[in-house]
C-alpha positions, 0 to 999 in steps of 0.5 A, spaced: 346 457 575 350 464 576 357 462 574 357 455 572 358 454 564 358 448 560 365 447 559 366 446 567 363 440 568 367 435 566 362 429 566 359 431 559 361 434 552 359 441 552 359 441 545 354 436 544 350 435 551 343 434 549 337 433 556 331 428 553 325 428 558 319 423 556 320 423 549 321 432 548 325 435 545 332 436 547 335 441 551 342 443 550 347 444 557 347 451 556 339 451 557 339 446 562 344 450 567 339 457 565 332 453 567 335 449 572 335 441 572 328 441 576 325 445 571 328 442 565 325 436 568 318 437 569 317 441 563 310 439 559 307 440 554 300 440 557 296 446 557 297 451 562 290 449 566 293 442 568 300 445 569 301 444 577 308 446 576 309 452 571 316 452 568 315 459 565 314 462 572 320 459 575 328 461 575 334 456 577 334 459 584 326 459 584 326 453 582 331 450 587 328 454 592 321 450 592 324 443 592 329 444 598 323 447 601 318 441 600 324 437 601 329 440 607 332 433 608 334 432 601 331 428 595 335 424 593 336 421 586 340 413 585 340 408 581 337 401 581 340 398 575 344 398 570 342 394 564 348 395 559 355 399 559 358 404 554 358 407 549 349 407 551 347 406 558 341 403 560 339 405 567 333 405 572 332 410 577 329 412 584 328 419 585 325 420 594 324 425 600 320 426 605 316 432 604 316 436 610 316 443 608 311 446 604 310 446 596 306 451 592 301 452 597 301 445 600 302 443 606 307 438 608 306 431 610 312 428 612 310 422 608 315 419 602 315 421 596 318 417 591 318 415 583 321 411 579 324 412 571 328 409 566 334 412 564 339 412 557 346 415 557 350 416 551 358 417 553 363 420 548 369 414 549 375 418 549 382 416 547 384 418 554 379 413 556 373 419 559 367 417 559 363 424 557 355 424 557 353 427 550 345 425 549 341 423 556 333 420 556 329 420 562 323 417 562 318 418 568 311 419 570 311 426 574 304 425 576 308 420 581 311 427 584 306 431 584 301 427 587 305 426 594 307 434 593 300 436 593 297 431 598 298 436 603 291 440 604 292 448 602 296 452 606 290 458 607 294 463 609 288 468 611 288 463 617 296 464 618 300 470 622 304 474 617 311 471 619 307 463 619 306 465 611 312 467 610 314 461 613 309 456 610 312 458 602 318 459 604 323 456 609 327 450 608 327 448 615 319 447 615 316 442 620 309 439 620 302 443 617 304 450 617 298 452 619 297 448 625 298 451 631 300 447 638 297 450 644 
């Protein structure tokens, strides 16, 4: 993210932040800001074929830009429990939306999206009492968002005006099938 540096955020330790998804290995600060926290979050290590979300081809801004499309209303993220305090936090969460706006070539579908993980939290207790994150693991099943994301069918934009393909992969206010035209 343009602007922004580790050292501005004052929830983590800049010095020691480490980013673990599903048991890969870990990503400093720095590198999550770089990628983007969706694309650090669904990069994989399966081969390229089966990759329906390829973190190589995606900026933070590109990134960003994709799941606010798929999700104009938001796509929230909570916690369900918390199962042990500091200095190691142990949480479940929820991370949901509606698809209402298209996602790499897949129509919308308004349904709920929604998956649900497990979460460890190092923190860094301080003498003044700040709680600092320096280590978070996130385990969860991507397959569990991608199989909402591309329920949608195919956008085939041959069938599209050009101002409806543009809008079919690119608008953040999308309603319904891009490709369905009411009379």
């Amino acid at each position: 993210m343009k602007g922004v540096h580790t050292q501005d955020i004052k929830t983590i330790n800049p010095e020691k932040f480490k980013l673990f998804v599903n048991g890969r290995e870990g990503l400093s600060g720095e590198e999550v800001l770089k990628l983007g926290s969706y694309t650090a979050l669904l990069k994989t290590s399966l081969s390229e074929e089966f990759q329906y979300y390829k973190v190589d081809e995606e900026s933070f801004e590109s990134s960003h830009d994709i799941f606010r499309s798929a999700f104009p209303r938001g796509f929230a993220w909570e916690v369900i429990k918390v199962y042990s305090g500091p200095p190691l936090i142990a949480f479940k969460f929820r991370h949901w939306g509606y698809v209402e706006g298209p996602f790499k070539g897949h129509a919308p579908t308004s349904h709920k999206v929604e998956f649900y993980g497990l979460g460890v939290l190092k923190v860094l207790e301080q003498v003044d009492e700040t709680l600092r994150a320096e280590d978070v693991e996130i385990y969860y099943d991507p397959g569990e968002l991608f199989g909402g994301l591309l329920k949608g069918p195919k956008i085939d934009s041959s069938n599209l005006s050009q101002e409806e393909a543009k809008k079919s992969t690119s608008s953040t206010n999308a309603q319904g099938c891009p490709s369905h035209k009411e009379d």
